[in-house]
Phi, psi and omega in degrees: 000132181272142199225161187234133161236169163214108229234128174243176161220139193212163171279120156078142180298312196299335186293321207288325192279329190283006170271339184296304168309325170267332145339324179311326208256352159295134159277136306352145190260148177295153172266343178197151175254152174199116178252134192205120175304120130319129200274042175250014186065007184278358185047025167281135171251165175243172184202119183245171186192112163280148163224149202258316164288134147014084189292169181262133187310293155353296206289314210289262167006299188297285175328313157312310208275342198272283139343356164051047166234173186319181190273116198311159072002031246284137171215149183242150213222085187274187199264125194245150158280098189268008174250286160000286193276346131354275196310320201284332203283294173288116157264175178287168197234092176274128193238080192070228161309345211258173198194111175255133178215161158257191199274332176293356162223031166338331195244022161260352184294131172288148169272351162293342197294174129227098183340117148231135176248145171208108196310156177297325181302330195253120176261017173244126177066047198249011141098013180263340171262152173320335187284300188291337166276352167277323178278343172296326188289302178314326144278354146299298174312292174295329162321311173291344203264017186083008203259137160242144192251098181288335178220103153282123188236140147255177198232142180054070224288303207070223190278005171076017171321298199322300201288322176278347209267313174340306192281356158273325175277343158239143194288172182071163200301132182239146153297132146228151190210121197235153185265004182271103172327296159327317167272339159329302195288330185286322190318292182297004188266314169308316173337287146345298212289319214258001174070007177292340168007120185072348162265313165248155198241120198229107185250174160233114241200141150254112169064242175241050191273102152193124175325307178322275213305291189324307162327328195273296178343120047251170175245141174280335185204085160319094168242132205218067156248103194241236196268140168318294202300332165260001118005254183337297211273276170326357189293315212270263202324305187302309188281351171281267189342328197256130190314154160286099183120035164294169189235133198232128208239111189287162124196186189080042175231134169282161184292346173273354158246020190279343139324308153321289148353261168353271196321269172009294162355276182288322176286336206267359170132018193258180146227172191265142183235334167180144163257114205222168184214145218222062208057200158319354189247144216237140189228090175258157164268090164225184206248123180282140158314141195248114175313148150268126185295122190243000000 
Protein backbone atom coordinates (compact mmCIF):
# COMPACT_ATOMS: atom_id res chain seq x y z
CA UNK A 1 0.00 0.00 0.00
CA UNK A 2 1.26 3.19 -0.93
CA UNK A 3 1.65 5.94 1.84
CA UNK A 4 2.45 9.57 2.26
CA UNK A 5 4.46 12.15 3.91
CA UNK A 6 4.54 15.49 4.20
CA UNK A 7 7.87 17.47 5.59
CA UNK A 8 7.74 21.24 6.09
CA UNK A 9 10.42 23.62 7.96
CA UNK A 10 9.94 26.38 10.12
CA UNK A 11 11.96 28.97 12.96
CA UNK A 12 11.53 27.97 16.92
CA UNK A 13 9.55 24.75 18.85
CA UNK A 14 6.82 26.83 19.72
CA UNK A 15 5.75 27.45 15.83
CA UNK A 16 6.69 24.03 15.18
CA UNK A 17 4.22 22.38 17.70
CA UNK A 18 1.32 24.81 17.28
CA UNK A 19 1.73 23.60 13.43
CA UNK A 20 1.81 19.89 14.66
CA UNK A 21 -1.45 20.54 16.26
CA UNK A 22 -3.32 22.06 13.61
CA UNK A 23 -2.53 19.20 11.51
CA UNK A 24 -4.40 17.12 13.65
CA UNK A 25 -7.51 18.75 12.42
CA UNK A 26 -7.10 18.32 8.65
CA UNK A 27 -8.62 16.14 6.24
CA UNK A 28 -7.34 12.98 5.45
CA UNK A 29 -6.46 12.87 9.29
CA UNK A 30 -2.50 12.16 9.41
CA UNK A 31 -1.53 8.41 10.82
CA UNK A 32 1.39 10.16 12.74
CA UNK A 33 2.70 14.01 13.48
CA UNK A 34 6.06 14.36 14.00
CA UNK A 35 8.39 17.63 15.55
CA UNK A 36 12.12 17.50 15.22
CA UNK A 37 14.98 20.41 15.87
CA UNK A 38 17.45 20.40 13.37
CA UNK A 39 20.92 19.80 14.64
CA UNK A 40 22.56 22.52 13.21
CA UNK A 41 22.35 25.09 15.86
CA UNK A 42 20.01 27.27 13.52
CA UNK A 43 16.45 26.81 15.33
CA UNK A 44 15.15 25.32 12.47
CA UNK A 45 12.46 22.64 13.30
CA UNK A 46 11.01 20.31 10.64
CA UNK A 47 7.58 18.97 10.92
CA UNK A 48 6.38 15.83 9.34
CA UNK A 49 2.98 14.16 8.78
CA UNK A 50 2.20 10.66 7.37
CA UNK A 51 -0.95 9.38 5.62
CA UNK A 52 -2.38 6.30 4.61
CA UNK A 53 -4.47 8.65 1.92
CA UNK A 54 -3.71 11.29 -0.49
CA UNK A 55 -3.28 14.57 1.63
CA UNK A 56 -5.10 17.55 0.64
CA UNK A 57 -2.72 19.73 -0.85
CA UNK A 58 -4.84 22.68 -0.60
CA UNK A 59 -5.07 22.31 2.83
CA UNK A 60 -1.37 21.76 3.57
CA UNK A 61 -0.41 24.95 1.57
CA UNK A 62 -2.55 26.97 3.47
CA UNK A 63 -1.67 25.46 7.03
CA UNK A 64 2.48 26.46 5.89
CA UNK A 65 1.23 29.71 5.01
CA UNK A 66 -0.92 30.56 7.99
CA UNK A 67 1.89 29.43 10.20
CA UNK A 68 4.64 31.09 8.44
CA UNK A 69 6.52 27.71 7.36
CA UNK A 70 7.87 26.75 3.70
CA UNK A 71 5.59 25.10 1.48
CA UNK A 72 4.66 21.31 2.61
CA UNK A 73 6.98 18.88 0.35
CA UNK A 74 4.15 15.98 -0.71
CA UNK A 75 5.98 12.54 -1.03
CA UNK A 76 4.52 9.48 -1.79
CA UNK A 77 6.06 6.10 0.47
CA UNK A 78 5.31 3.04 -1.80
CA UNK A 79 5.49 -0.29 0.18
CA UNK A 80 8.70 -1.50 1.04
CA UNK A 81 10.23 -4.11 3.09
CA UNK A 82 12.14 -1.51 5.02
CA UNK A 83 14.11 -4.37 7.45
CA UNK A 84 14.62 -6.20 4.13
CA UNK A 85 16.23 -3.03 2.30
CA UNK A 86 17.93 -2.21 5.76
CA UNK A 87 19.74 -5.37 5.87
CA UNK A 88 21.08 -4.81 1.97
CA UNK A 89 22.04 -1.50 3.10
CA UNK A 90 23.89 -2.15 6.24
CA UNK A 91 27.25 -3.92 5.74
CA UNK A 92 29.22 -4.92 8.62
CA UNK A 93 31.19 -1.62 10.35
CA UNK A 94 34.63 -2.19 11.32
CA UNK A 95 35.86 0.48 13.78
CA UNK A 96 39.43 -0.39 15.40
CA UNK A 97 39.02 -3.78 17.04
CA UNK A 98 34.86 -3.97 16.87
CA UNK A 99 32.92 -5.55 14.22
CA UNK A 100 29.29 -4.09 14.15
CA UNK A 101 27.09 -6.73 12.11
CA UNK A 102 23.51 -7.85 11.71
CA UNK A 103 22.77 -11.24 12.27
CA UNK A 104 22.60 -11.80 8.32
CA UNK A 105 25.96 -11.13 7.99
CA UNK A 106 27.40 -13.60 10.59
CA UNK A 107 29.61 -15.35 8.12
CA UNK A 108 31.19 -12.21 7.52
CA UNK A 109 32.88 -11.94 11.11
CA UNK A 110 37.10 -11.92 10.99
CA UNK A 111 37.72 -14.71 14.02
CA UNK A 112 40.44 -11.70 14.95
CA UNK A 113 37.23 -9.14 15.35
CA UNK A 114 35.37 -8.36 18.51
CA UNK A 115 31.95 -9.01 17.37
CA UNK A 116 28.91 -6.98 18.14
CA UNK A 117 25.75 -7.75 16.60
CA UNK A 118 22.81 -5.44 16.09
CA UNK A 119 19.69 -6.33 13.88
CA UNK A 120 19.37 -4.16 11.37
CA UNK A 121 15.41 -3.52 12.56
CA UNK A 122 16.91 -1.29 15.47
CA UNK A 123 18.52 1.77 13.66
CA UNK A 124 19.92 4.02 16.21
CA UNK A 125 23.28 3.10 16.96
CA UNK A 126 23.83 0.03 14.48
CA UNK A 127 27.76 1.60 14.31
CA UNK A 128 27.34 3.45 10.60
CA UNK A 129 27.17 6.93 11.83
CA UNK A 130 30.12 8.72 12.60
CA UNK A 131 29.20 9.59 16.44
CA UNK A 132 29.18 5.61 17.20
CA UNK A 133 32.30 4.73 15.05
CA UNK A 134 34.11 7.31 16.92
CA UNK A 135 33.44 6.09 20.44
CA UNK A 136 34.22 2.71 19.00
CA UNK A 137 37.78 4.03 17.89
CA UNK A 138 38.17 6.03 20.91
CA UNK A 139 37.77 3.00 23.01
CA UNK A 140 39.95 0.80 20.80
CA UNK A 141 42.68 3.54 21.10
CA UNK A 142 42.82 3.54 25.26
CA UNK A 143 42.46 -0.04 25.23
CA UNK A 144 45.64 -0.24 22.85
CA UNK A 145 47.21 2.58 24.89
CA UNK A 146 46.71 -0.18 28.25
CA UNK A 147 44.28 1.82 29.81
CA UNK A 148 41.47 -0.50 31.66
CA UNK A 149 38.50 0.21 32.92
CA UNK A 150 36.69 -1.48 36.06
CA UNK A 151 33.76 0.84 35.97
CA UNK A 152 31.77 1.85 33.12
CA UNK A 153 28.53 3.87 32.33
CA UNK A 154 27.34 4.52 28.57
CA UNK A 155 25.18 7.37 29.23
CA UNK A 156 22.50 7.56 26.31
CA UNK A 157 23.08 3.85 25.54
CA UNK A 158 20.90 3.74 22.35
CA UNK A 159 20.91 -0.13 21.63
CA UNK A 160 23.85 -0.23 24.12
CA UNK A 161 26.76 -0.84 21.14
CA UNK A 162 29.15 1.11 23.51
CA UNK A 163 28.23 -0.50 26.95
CA UNK A 164 28.82 -4.22 24.73
CA UNK A 165 31.67 -3.42 23.34
CA UNK A 166 33.26 -2.05 26.70
CA UNK A 167 32.19 -5.49 28.12
CA UNK A 168 33.78 -7.34 25.78
CA UNK A 169 36.97 -6.47 26.02
CA UNK A 170 36.79 -5.83 30.13
CA UNK A 171 35.62 -8.19 32.98
CA UNK A 172 32.96 -6.83 35.48
CA UNK A 173 29.36 -5.24 35.12
CA UNK A 174 29.65 -2.30 32.21
CA UNK A 175 25.89 0.46 32.91
CA UNK A 176 23.99 1.41 30.21
CA UNK A 177 21.62 3.86 30.53
CA UNK A 178 18.94 5.93 28.43
CA UNK A 179 15.81 8.37 29.01
CA UNK A 180 14.28 6.52 26.54
CA UNK A 181 12.29 3.90 27.52
CA UNK A 182 12.24 1.71 23.99
CA UNK A 183 15.91 2.00 23.99
CA UNK A 184 16.22 0.67 26.96
CA UNK A 185 14.01 -2.05 26.39
CA UNK A 186 16.10 -2.72 22.50
CA UNK A 187 19.28 -2.02 24.43
CA UNK A 188 18.45 -5.34 26.75
CA UNK A 189 17.30 -6.96 24.01
CA UNK A 190 21.04 -6.59 21.96
CA UNK A 191 22.12 -7.81 25.35
CA UNK A 192 20.69 -10.60 25.12
CA UNK A 193 21.34 -11.20 21.56
CA UNK A 194 25.40 -10.55 22.39
CA UNK A 195 25.23 -13.55 25.53
CA UNK A 196 26.26 -10.49 27.81
CA UNK A 197 23.47 -10.92 30.05
CA UNK A 198 24.99 -10.00 33.66
CA UNK A 199 27.37 -7.96 32.09
CA UNK A 200 25.78 -5.21 30.96
CA UNK A 201 23.36 -3.46 33.07
CA UNK A 202 20.56 -1.60 31.46
CA UNK A 203 18.27 1.32 33.11
CA UNK A 204 16.46 4.06 32.69
CA UNK A 205 17.99 7.11 34.18
CA UNK A 206 17.80 10.78 32.85
CA UNK A 207 21.36 11.86 32.42
CA UNK A 208 23.06 10.80 35.65
CA UNK A 209 19.75 10.82 38.19
CA UNK A 210 19.66 7.19 38.69
CA UNK A 211 20.71 5.07 42.33
CA UNK A 212 22.42 2.56 40.17
CA UNK A 213 24.85 5.37 38.78
CA UNK A 214 25.59 6.81 42.03
CA UNK A 215 26.03 3.29 43.88
CA UNK A 216 28.71 2.94 40.95
CA UNK A 217 30.58 5.95 40.90
CA UNK A 218 33.56 6.98 40.33
CA UNK A 219 33.70 5.64 36.89
CA UNK A 220 36.89 4.76 35.39
CA UNK A 221 35.02 5.37 31.83
CA UNK A 222 32.62 7.27 31.22
CA UNK A 223 30.47 7.37 27.30
CA UNK A 224 28.15 9.91 26.70
CA UNK A 225 27.01 10.01 23.20
CA UNK A 226 24.03 12.36 22.55
CA UNK A 227 23.80 16.01 22.04
CA UNK A 228 26.00 19.33 22.48
CA UNK A 229 23.38 20.96 25.08
CA UNK A 230 23.18 17.90 27.77
CA UNK A 231 26.75 17.63 27.17
CA UNK A 232 27.36 20.91 28.14
CA UNK A 233 24.94 20.38 31.22
CA UNK A 234 26.50 17.38 32.17
CA UNK A 235 30.15 18.40 32.39
CA UNK A 236 30.35 19.66 36.15
CA UNK A 237 28.40 16.49 37.58
CA UNK A 238 30.13 13.54 34.63
CA UNK A 239 33.32 15.00 35.46
CA UNK A 240 32.63 14.61 39.88
CA UNK A 241 31.78 11.58 39.03
CA UNK A 242 35.02 10.14 36.95
CA UNK A 243 37.83 8.20 39.16
CA UNK A 244 40.79 10.62 39.03
CA UNK A 245 42.58 9.86 35.88
CA UNK A 246 39.20 8.54 34.55
CA UNK A 247 38.28 9.02 30.68
CA UNK A 248 35.41 10.38 29.60
CA UNK A 249 34.72 9.53 25.74
CA UNK A 250 32.21 12.65 24.02
CA UNK A 251 30.64 12.29 20.78
CA UNK A 252 27.09 13.62 19.15
CA UNK A 253 28.82 17.22 18.44
CA UNK A 254 28.93 18.33 15.03
CA UNK A 255 32.23 19.78 14.31
CA UNK A 256 31.78 22.94 14.54
CA UNK A 257 30.80 22.29 17.91
CA UNK A 258 33.02 20.68 19.22
CA UNK A 259 35.22 23.67 20.82
CA UNK A 260 32.60 24.48 22.81
CA UNK A 261 32.16 21.40 23.70
CA UNK A 262 35.88 21.12 24.22
CA UNK A 263 36.26 24.24 26.49
CA UNK A 264 33.34 23.33 28.87
CA UNK A 265 35.41 20.30 29.64
CA UNK A 266 38.58 21.49 29.99
CA UNK A 267 37.13 23.83 32.74
CA UNK A 268 35.29 21.58 34.63
CA UNK A 269 38.70 19.60 35.22
CA UNK A 270 39.70 17.28 32.20
CA UNK A 271 42.30 17.42 29.77
CA UNK A 272 42.17 16.42 26.06
CA UNK A 273 43.48 12.97 25.02
CA UNK A 274 42.23 12.99 21.30
CA UNK A 275 40.03 14.35 18.97
CA UNK A 276 38.86 12.59 15.93
CA UNK A 277 36.10 14.12 13.23
CA UNK A 278 34.20 11.55 11.58
CA UNK A 279 32.05 13.02 8.52
CA UNK A 280 30.24 15.69 10.13
CA UNK A 281 31.05 14.36 13.88
CA UNK A 282 33.28 15.36 16.16
CA UNK A 283 34.71 12.45 18.99
CA UNK A 284 36.57 13.77 22.17
CA UNK A 285 38.62 11.84 24.65
CA UNK A 286 39.61 13.24 27.94
CA UNK A 287 41.10 12.86 30.81
CA UNK A 288 39.91 13.90 34.77
CA UNK A 289 42.79 15.54 35.95
CA UNK A 290 44.64 13.92 39.18
CA UNK A 291 45.27 16.72 41.69
CA UNK A 292 48.42 17.09 43.05
CA UNK A 293 48.98 16.85 46.48
CA UNK A 294 51.34 19.81 47.88
Amino acid sequence: MTTYTALTTLQGQTAAEALADALDDITPEPTGIGTFEVEDGSGTWEVGAYFEDRPDIAGLALLAKIHGARPFAVSEVPDTDWVAHVKRELTPVVAGRFLVYGSHDADKVPDDAVPLLIEAAMAFGTGHHGTTQGCLRALDHLASAGFTAKSVVDIGCGTAVLAMAAARIWPGVVLASDIDPVAVDVARVNVAANDLEGRVSCIEATGLDHPALEAAAPFDLVFANILKGPLIDLAPGLTERLAPGGHVILSGILNEQADEVLDVYLNAGNSLVEKQEIGDWTTLTLQKIIEKVV
